[in-house]
C-alpha positions, -999 to 999 in steps of 0.1 A, spaced: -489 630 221 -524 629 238 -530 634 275 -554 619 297 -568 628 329 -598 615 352 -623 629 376 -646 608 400 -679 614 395 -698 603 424 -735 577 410 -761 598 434 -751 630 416 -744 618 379 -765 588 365 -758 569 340 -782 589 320 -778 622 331 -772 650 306 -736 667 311 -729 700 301 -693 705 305 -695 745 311 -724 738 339 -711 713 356 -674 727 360 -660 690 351 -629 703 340 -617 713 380 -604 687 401 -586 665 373 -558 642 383 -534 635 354 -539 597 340 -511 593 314 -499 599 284 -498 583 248 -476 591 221 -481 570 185 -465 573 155 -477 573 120 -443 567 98 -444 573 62 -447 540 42 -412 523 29 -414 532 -4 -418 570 -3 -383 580 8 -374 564 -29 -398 580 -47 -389 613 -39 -354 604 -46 -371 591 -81 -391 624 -88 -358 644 -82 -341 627 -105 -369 631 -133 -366 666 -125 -396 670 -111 -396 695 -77 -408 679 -50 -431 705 -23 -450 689 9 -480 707 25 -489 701 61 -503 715 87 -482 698 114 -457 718 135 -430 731 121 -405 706 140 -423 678 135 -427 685 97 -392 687 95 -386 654 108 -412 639 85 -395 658 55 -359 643 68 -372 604 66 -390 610 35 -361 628 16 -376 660 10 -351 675 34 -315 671 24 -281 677 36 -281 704 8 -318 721 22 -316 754 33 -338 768 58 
């Protein structure tokens, strides 16, 4: 999930062309919350079956991430890695 926020920056004091410098200009008071996003980047259809595939070859399958612990989890879940049987 991302988060957005705005700040009005009045034209007589920052020109199109003028030269910001976040930590001099102290543009990071005064934000009013914008919205929020939230997207989704599913694994593709066929990997849930190859897992189930590799497993059956014998071959262990591991996944490396650097995602949350939660949300690698979930990842793990719909891609088969994570079984009824998985112990945490």
């Amino acid at each position: 999930m991302l988060g957005f926020a705005k700040c009005h920056l009045p034209k007589n004091k920052y020109p199109s062309n003028y030269n910001f410098q976040i930590e001099k200009d102290d543009l990071l008071k005064n934000l009013c919350f914008a919205g929020v996003f939230s997207l989704s980047d599913p694994p593709r259809d066929s990997v849930p079956y190859s897992v189930l595939k590799c497993r059956s070859a014998g071959i262990k399958v591991i996944m490396v991430t650097g995602d949350q612990p939660i949300t690698a989890a979930s990842i793990a879940k719909q891609c088969n890695i994570i079984t009824e049987e998985t112990i945490n």
